[in-house]
C-alpha positions in Angstrom: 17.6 149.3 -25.2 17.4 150.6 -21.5 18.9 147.9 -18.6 18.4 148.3 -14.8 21.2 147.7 -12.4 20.4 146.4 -8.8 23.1 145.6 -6.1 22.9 143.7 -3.3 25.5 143.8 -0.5 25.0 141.2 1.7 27.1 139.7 4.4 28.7 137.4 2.7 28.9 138.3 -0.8 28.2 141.1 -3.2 25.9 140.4 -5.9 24.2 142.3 -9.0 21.0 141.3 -11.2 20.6 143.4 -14.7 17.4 143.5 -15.6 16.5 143.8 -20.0 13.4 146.3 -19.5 12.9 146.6 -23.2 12.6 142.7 -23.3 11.8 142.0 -19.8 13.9 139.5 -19.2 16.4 138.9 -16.6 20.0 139.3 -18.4 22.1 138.5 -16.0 23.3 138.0 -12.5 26.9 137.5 -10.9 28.0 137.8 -7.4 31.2 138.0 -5.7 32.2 136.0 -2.6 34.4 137.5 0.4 35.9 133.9 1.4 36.2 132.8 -2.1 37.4 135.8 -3.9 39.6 138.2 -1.1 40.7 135.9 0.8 43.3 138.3 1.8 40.5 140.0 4.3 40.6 136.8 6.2 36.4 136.2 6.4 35.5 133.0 5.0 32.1 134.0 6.2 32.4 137.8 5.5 32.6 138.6 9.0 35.4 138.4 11.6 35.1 138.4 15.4 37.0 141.2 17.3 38.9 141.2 20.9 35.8 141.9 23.0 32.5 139.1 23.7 30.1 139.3 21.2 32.0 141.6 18.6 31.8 140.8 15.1 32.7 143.1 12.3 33.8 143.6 8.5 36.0 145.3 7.1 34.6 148.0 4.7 37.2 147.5 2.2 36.8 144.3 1.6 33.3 145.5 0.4 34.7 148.0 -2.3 37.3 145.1 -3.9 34.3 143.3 -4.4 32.7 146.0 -6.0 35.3 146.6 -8.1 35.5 143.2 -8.8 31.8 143.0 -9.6 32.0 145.5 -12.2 34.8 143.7 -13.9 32.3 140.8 -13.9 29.7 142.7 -15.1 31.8 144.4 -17.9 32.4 140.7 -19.2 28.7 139.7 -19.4 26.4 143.1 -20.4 27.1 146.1 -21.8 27.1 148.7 -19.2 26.5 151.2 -21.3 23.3 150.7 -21.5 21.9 150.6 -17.6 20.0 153.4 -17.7 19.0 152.9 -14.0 20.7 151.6 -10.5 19.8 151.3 -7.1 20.9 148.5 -4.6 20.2 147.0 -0.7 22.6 146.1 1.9 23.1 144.1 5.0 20.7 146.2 7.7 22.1 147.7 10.5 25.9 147.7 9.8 27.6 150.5 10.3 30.7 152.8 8.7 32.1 155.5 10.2 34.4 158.4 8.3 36.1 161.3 8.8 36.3 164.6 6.8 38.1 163.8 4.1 35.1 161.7 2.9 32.6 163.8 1.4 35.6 165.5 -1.0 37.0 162.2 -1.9 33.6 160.5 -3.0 32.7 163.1 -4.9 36.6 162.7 -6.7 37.3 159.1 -7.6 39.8 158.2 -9.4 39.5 155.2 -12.0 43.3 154.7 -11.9 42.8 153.6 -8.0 40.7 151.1 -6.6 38.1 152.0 -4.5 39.7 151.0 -1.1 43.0 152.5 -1.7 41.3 155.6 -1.9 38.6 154.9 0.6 41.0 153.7 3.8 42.6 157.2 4.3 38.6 158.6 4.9 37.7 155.9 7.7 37.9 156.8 11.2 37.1 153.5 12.2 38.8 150.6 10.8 36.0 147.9 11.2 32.5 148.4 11.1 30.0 146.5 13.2 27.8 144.8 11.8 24.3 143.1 12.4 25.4 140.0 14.0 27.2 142.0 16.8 26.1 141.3 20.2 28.6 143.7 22.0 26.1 146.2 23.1 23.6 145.0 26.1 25.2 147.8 28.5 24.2 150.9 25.8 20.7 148.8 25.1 20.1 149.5 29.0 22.0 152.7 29.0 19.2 154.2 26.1 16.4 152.4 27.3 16.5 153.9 30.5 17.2 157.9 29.1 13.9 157.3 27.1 12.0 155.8 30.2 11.7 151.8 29.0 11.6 149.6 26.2 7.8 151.2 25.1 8.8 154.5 24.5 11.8 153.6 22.6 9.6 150.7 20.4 6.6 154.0 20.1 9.1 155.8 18.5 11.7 153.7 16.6 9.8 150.5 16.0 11.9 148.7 17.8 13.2 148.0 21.4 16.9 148.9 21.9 18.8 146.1 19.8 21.9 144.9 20.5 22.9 144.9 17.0 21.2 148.1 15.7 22.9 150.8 14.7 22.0 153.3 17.2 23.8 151.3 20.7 26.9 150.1 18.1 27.5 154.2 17.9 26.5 155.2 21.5 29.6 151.8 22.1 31.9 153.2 20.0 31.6 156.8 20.8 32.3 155.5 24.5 35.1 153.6 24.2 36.8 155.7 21.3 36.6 159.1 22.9 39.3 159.9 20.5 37.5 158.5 17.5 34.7 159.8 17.6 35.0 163.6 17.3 37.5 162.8 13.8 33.7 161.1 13.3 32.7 163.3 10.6 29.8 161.1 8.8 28.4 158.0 9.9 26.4 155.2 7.3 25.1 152.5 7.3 26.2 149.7 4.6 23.3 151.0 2.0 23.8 154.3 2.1 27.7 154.3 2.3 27.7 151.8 -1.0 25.4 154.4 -2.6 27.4 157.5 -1.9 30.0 155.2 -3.3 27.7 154.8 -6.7 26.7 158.0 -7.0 29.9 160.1 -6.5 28.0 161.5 -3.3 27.0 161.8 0.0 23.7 159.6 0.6 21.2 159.6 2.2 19.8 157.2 4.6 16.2 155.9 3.1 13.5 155.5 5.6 13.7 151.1 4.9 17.0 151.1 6.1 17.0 154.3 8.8 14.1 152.5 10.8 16.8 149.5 12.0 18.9 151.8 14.0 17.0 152.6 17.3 17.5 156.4 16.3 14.8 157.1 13.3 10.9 158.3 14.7 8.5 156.1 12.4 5.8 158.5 12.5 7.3 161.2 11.1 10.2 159.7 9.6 13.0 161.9 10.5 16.0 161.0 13.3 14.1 161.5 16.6 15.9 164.2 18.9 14.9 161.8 22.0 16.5 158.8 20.7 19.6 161.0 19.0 20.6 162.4 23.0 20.5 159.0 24.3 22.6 158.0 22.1 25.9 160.1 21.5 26.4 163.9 21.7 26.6 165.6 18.1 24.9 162.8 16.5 22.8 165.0 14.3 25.3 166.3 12.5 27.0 163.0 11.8 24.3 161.5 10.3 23.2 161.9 6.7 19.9 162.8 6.0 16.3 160.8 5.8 14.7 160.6 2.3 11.8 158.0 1.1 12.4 155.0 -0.8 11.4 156.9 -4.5 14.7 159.6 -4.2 16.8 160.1 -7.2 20.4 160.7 -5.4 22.0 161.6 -9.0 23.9 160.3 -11.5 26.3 157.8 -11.3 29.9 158.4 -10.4 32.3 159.1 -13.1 34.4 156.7 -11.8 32.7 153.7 -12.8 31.8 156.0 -16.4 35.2 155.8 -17.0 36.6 152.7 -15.8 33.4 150.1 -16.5 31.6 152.3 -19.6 28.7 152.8 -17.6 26.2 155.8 -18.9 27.2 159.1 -17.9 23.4 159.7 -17.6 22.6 156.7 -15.6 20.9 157.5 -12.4 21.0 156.0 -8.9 18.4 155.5 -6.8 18.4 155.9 -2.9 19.3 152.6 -1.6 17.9 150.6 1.1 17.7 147.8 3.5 18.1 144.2 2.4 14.6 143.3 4.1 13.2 145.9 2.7 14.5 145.6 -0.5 13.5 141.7 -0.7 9.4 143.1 0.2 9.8 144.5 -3.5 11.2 142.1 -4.9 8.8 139.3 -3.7 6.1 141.2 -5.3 4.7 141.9 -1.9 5.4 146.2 -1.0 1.3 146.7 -1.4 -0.5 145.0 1.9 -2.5 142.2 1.3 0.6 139.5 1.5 3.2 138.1 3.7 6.7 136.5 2.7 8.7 133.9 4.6 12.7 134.1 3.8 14.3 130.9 4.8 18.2 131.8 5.0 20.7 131.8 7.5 18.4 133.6 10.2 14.9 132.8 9.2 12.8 136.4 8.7 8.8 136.7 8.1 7.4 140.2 7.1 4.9 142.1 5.3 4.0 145.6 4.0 1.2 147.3 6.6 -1.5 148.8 5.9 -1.1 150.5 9.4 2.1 151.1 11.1 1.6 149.1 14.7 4.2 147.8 16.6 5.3 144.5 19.1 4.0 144.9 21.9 6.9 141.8 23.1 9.4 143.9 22.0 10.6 141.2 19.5 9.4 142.3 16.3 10.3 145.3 14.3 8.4 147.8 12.1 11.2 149.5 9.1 9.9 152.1 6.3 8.4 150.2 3.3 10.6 151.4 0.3 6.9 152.1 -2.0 5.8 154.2 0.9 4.3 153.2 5.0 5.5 150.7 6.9 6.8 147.0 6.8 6.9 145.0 9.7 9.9 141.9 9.7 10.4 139.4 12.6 13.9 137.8 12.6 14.6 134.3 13.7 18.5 133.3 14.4 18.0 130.0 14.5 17.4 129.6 10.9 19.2 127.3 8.5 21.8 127.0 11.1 19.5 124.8 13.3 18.2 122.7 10.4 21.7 121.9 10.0 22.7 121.1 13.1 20.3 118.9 13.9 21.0 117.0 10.1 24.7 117.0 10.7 24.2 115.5 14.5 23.1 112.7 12.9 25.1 112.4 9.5 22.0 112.9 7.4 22.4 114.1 3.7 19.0 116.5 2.7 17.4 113.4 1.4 17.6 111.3 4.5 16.5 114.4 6.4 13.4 114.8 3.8 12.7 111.3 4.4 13.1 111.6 8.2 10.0 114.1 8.5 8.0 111.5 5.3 8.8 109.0 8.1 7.0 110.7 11.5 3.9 111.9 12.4 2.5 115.7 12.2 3.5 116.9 15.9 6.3 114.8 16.7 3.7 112.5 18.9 3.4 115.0 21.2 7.0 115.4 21.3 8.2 119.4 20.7 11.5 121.2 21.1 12.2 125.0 20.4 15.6 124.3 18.6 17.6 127.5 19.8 21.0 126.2 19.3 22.4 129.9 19.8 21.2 132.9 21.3 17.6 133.3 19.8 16.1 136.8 19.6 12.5 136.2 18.8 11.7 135.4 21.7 14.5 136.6 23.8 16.8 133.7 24.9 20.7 133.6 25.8 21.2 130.0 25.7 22.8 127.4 23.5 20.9 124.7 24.0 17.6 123.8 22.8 14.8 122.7 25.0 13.1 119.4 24.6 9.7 118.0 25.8 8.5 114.9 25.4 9.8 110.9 25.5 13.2 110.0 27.3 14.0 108.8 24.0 13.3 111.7 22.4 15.2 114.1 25.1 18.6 112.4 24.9 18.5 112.9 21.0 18.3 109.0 20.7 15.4 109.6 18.3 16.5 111.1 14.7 13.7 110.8 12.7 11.3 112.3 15.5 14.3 115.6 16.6 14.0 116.5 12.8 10.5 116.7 12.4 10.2 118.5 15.9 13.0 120.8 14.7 11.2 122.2 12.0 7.7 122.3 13.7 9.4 124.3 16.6 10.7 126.8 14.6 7.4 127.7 12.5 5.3 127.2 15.6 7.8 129.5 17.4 7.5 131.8 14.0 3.6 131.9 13.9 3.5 132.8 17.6 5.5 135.6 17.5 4.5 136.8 14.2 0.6 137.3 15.5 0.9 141.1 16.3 1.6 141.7 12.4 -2.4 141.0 12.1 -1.4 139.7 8.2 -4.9 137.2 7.5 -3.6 136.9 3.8 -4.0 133.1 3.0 -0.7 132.8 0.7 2.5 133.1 1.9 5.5 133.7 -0.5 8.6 131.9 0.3 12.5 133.1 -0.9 15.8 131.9 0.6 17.7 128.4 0.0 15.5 126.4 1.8 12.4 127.4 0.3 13.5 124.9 -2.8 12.6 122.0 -0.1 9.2 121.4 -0.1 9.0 118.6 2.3 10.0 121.8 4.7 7.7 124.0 3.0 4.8 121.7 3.6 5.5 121.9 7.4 4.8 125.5 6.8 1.7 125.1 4.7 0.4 122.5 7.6 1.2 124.8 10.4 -0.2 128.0 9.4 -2.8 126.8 7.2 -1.6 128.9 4.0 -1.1 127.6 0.4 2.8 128.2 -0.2 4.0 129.9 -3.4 8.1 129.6 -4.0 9.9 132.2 -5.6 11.6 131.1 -9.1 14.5 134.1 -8.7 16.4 133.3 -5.9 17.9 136.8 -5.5 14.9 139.0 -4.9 17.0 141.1 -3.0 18.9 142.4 -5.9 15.7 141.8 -7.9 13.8 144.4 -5.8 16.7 146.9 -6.4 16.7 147.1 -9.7 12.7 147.3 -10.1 12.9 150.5 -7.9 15.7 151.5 -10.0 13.3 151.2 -13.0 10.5 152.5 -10.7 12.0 155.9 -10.6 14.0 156.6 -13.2 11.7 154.9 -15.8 8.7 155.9 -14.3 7.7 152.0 -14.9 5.0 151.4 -13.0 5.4 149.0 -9.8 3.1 146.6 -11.1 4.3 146.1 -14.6 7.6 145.2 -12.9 6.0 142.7 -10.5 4.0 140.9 -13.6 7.3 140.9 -15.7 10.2 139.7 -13.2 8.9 138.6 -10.3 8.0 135.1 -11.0 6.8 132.5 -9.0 6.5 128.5 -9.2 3.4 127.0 -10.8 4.2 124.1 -7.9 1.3 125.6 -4.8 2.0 124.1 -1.6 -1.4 123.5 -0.4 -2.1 122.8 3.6 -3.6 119.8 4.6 -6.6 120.6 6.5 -6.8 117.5 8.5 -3.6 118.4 10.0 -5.0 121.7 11.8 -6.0 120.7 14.7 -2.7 118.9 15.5 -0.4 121.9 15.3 -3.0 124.3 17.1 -2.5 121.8 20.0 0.9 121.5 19.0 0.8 125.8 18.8 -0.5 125.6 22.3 2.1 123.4 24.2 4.8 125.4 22.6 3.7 128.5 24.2 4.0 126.7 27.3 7.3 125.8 26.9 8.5 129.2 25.8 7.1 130.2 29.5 10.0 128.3 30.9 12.8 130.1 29.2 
């Protein structure tokens, strides 16, 4: 009986899915929590903010307890000797940064120690930045004017310098650590680095993941000398490798043989972004369809057929782990602006449901772009939203009407800036916590005029992991995976056609107010 093993760690938890491929059944999933479970590290959220504006890191540690923890969950629940196959995802752009004694003491783990007592003496940096960091504008400006402007640096990376990519958060550190940096020996990002950990060995960096750091070309998917200069001196030789999504890395470590009875002959495969790894296991890594994560920052993307990129500068285009190109579009104000606006008024969900049962499709003409932080698609530094429409309805004296205008900001805002992807697929495949709401899900429907199909496994990013796990090792064809795990809800969200013409007026007086920010 062969089991695959996929591991996703995320920002604010580490979690694991086991997937029965003799049976093809989902076995089991656990997770562990960073606030909940070491709360020693002092990040209820998995994140802590450091001394300068805009810093936020984690501590890398805290994400090998919970590793070890996991296991010991694991152990309890499946019999690890038979995983047969392992890959895994984490948080995109974070970064980890190690000295020389790395690569000897990866490759020699001891099961008598835990994984960060033996980890801490290899870090040459005790914190590592991760993608919520804002810390960078100055290197942003500093790289975008060695390349010439933000198109070069989008033709070549996919992106525009980002702020929270990994390619600025080393050019800051290798700045303001001039004694860091050269004890600097190897630099990861939070996939690869839990995968060396996995495998017993130095990773490398797959193209999903290597694509969010400002510093990887996407046409020929190697680190792009250009972008490498701009950056930090020596950078090359810091950086592990490039390798596509279908690379075997090894076997797994003999630490976690030993101290959790996994299969000496298990073997791991290259891990990747958590964006990428959710394309796979949405069921959506061929072109043809486009998914919709609701979460904490909202995200829409899609596997192209054609590798283009924003021409805004917004958007992003990362390596598809089944081969070419994915393009994601990340919204901050996700979750945390539907529940600001419910919590303003002391609405539970169902009196927030009710709310939008209660109005009228566009708000009556009434329309807000709900950007109660910072917003990166579009660009905006401010923490207020902007409202248009009644007096009533601009001093927030209107509850029912700021809901609905909430939601049908954010998805007007979302289809706007999404329109470069050139995705005409009619079905879009939700994920994420709020894609269990369909009264919001049918404001999606409405708005981009798409039936609505709602994932039934709520954690596709581990899901995806182990598929490509099983993938590659296996040789399982991608297909047979999708058909057998990745399952979606009989429960269509269909549009309702009379409500088109509303939200493409609605579509077009929202682009008018995003002129005025």
């Amino acid at each position: 009986m062969a089991y695959s093993l996929g591991i996703d760690a995320s920002t604010q938890s580490i979690s694991a899915i086991v997937l029965n491929l003799d049976d093809n059944e989902i076995l089991c999933e656990c997770s562990v929590n960073f606030g909940e479970n070491l709360p020693k590290y002092n990040a209820p959220n998995g994140f802590i903010n450091g001394n300068a504006t805009g810093e936020i890191f984690a501590d890398p540690l805290m994400w090998l307890d919970a590793l070890d923890i996991l296991f010991e969950k694991l152990q309890l629940i499946c019999d690890l000797n038979k995983i047969t196959s392992i890959s895994g995802a984490g948080q995109q752009h974070g970064s980890v940064y190690l000295n020389d004694k790395w690569i000897k003491t990866c490759e020699n783990l001891d099961p008598k120690s835990s994984l960060s007592e033996q980890i801490a003496p290899c870090l040459s940096r005790k914190y590592s930045p991760i993608w919520m960091d804002k810390s960078t504008t100055q290197e942003c400006q500093e790289i975008t004017h060695s390349l010439g402007g933000n198109r070069e640096i989008c033709r070549k990376s996919g992106s525009v310098a980002i702020e929270r990519f990994s390619g600025p958060q080393i050019r800051r550190f290798y700045k303001n650590h001039l004694e860091d940096y050269p004890q600097t020996k190897r630099i990861h990002l939070v996939s690869s680095f839990i995968c060396s950990i996995i495998a017993g060995k130095d990773s490398a960096i797959d193209t999903g993941d290597g694509a969010g750091m400002n510093l990887m070309n996407i046409d020929s998917n190697t680190w792009d000398v250009d972008l490498l200069k701009a950056t930090a001196p020596g950078l090359l030789d810091r950086l592990p490798n490039i390798s596509q999504g279908n690379t075997i890395i090894g076997c797994v470590s003999g630490y976690f043989v030993r101290k959790f009875n996994l299969n000496s002959e298990a073997e791991v495969v290259i891990f990747t972004g958590d964006n990428p790894s959710s394309l796979v296991g949405m069921a959506s890594s061929s072109p043809g369809k486009k998914v919709i994560s609701l979460g904490t920052s909202d995200t829409f993307f899609a596997a192209m057929p054609e590798t283009l990129s924003d021409p805004n500068g917004f958007g992003h285009v990362f390596g598809n782990p089944s081969g070419g190109s994915m393009s994601l579009q990340c919204f901050l104000n996700g979750s945390l602006a539907r529940e600001k606006v419910r919590k303003k008024y002391k609405f539970s969900w169902e009196e927030f449901n009710q709310a939008i049962k209660d109005t009228s499709p566009g708000s009556n003409g009434n329309y807000m772009l709900p950007f109660f932080s910072p917003e990166i698609s579009p660009l905006y530094d401010g923490q207020n939203p902007i409202l248009e429409g009644t007096k009533s309805f601009e001093n927030w004296s209107n509850p029912k009407l700021a809901i609905r205008a909430c939601l049908e900001g954010q998805f007007l805002n979302m289809k706007i800036h999404t329109k470069w992807m050139k995705s005409n697929t009619s079905t879009i495949y939700v994920t994420g916590g709020a894609s269990q709401n369909n009264t919001i899900l049918q404001i999606i429907s409405d708005i981009f005029q798409s039936d609505i199909k709602k994932s039934e496994v709520t954690g596709s990013v581990a899901l995806g992991a182990a598929m490509r796990a099983a993938q590659h090792c296996m040789k399982i064809d991608l297909s047979i995976l999708e058909n057998n795990f990745c399952r979606f809800s009989n429960d269509v969200i269909n549009p309702n056609v009379d409500n088109e013409n509303i939200y493409l007026e609605a579509e077009s007086n929202i682009k008018t107010l995003l002129l005025t920010i």
